[in-house]
N, C-alpha and C positions, 0 to 999 in steps of 0.2 A: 509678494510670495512667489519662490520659483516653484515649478513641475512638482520637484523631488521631495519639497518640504510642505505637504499636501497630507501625510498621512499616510494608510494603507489602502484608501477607500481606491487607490488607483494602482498601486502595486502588484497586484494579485494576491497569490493564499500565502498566510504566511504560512512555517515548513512545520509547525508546531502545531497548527487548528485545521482542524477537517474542513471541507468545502462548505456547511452551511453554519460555521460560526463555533463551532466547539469544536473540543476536542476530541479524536476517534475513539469508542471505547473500541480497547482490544484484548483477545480471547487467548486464551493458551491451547494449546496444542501441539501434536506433537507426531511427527514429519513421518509419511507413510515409506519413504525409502531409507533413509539412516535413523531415525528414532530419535533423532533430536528435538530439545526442547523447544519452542517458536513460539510466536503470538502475533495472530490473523486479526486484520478490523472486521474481520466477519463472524458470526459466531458457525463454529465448523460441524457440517453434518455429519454423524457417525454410518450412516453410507456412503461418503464421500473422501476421498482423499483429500488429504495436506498437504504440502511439502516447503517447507524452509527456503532461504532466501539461495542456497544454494544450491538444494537439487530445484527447485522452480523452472532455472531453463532447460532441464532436459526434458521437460514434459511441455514445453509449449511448442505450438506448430512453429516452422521457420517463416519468417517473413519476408515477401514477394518483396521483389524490389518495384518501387511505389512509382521511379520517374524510367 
C-alpha cells in the first residue's frame, strides 16, 4: 500500500467537512456594508456586524509582514 492510497485519515480536512467530522452548519445573513445576501458558519449577533466574502477585507487589519 503506497502513502497516498491510505485514505484521508492523513490528508487533512476534506473542503466539504468542517474540522471535527461534519459538515458546517451555516447561517444567512446579510452584509452590514452592501446589503447582500451571505451565509456565515457562525450564527451572527444582531449587535455585531457581517460582511460578505467581498467587503470582508476592507474591514480586516493589514498583516505585518511575518519574516
Amino acid at each position: 500500500m503506497a502513502f497516498n492510497d491510505r485514505g484521508n485519515s492523513f490528508r487533512g480536512r476534506d473542503s466539504n467537512r468542517g474540522g471535527f467530522g461534519g459538515p458546517k452548519e451555516m447561517h444567512n445573513a446579510t452584509c452590514s456594508d452592501c446589503g447582500a445576501e451571505t451565509q456565515v458558519p457562525f450564527r451572527p449577533d444582531p449587535d455585531r456586524p457581517v460582511y460578505c466574502r467581498e467587503c470582508l477585507p476592507n474591514h480586516r487589519k493589514p498583516r505585518e509582514n511575518r519574516y
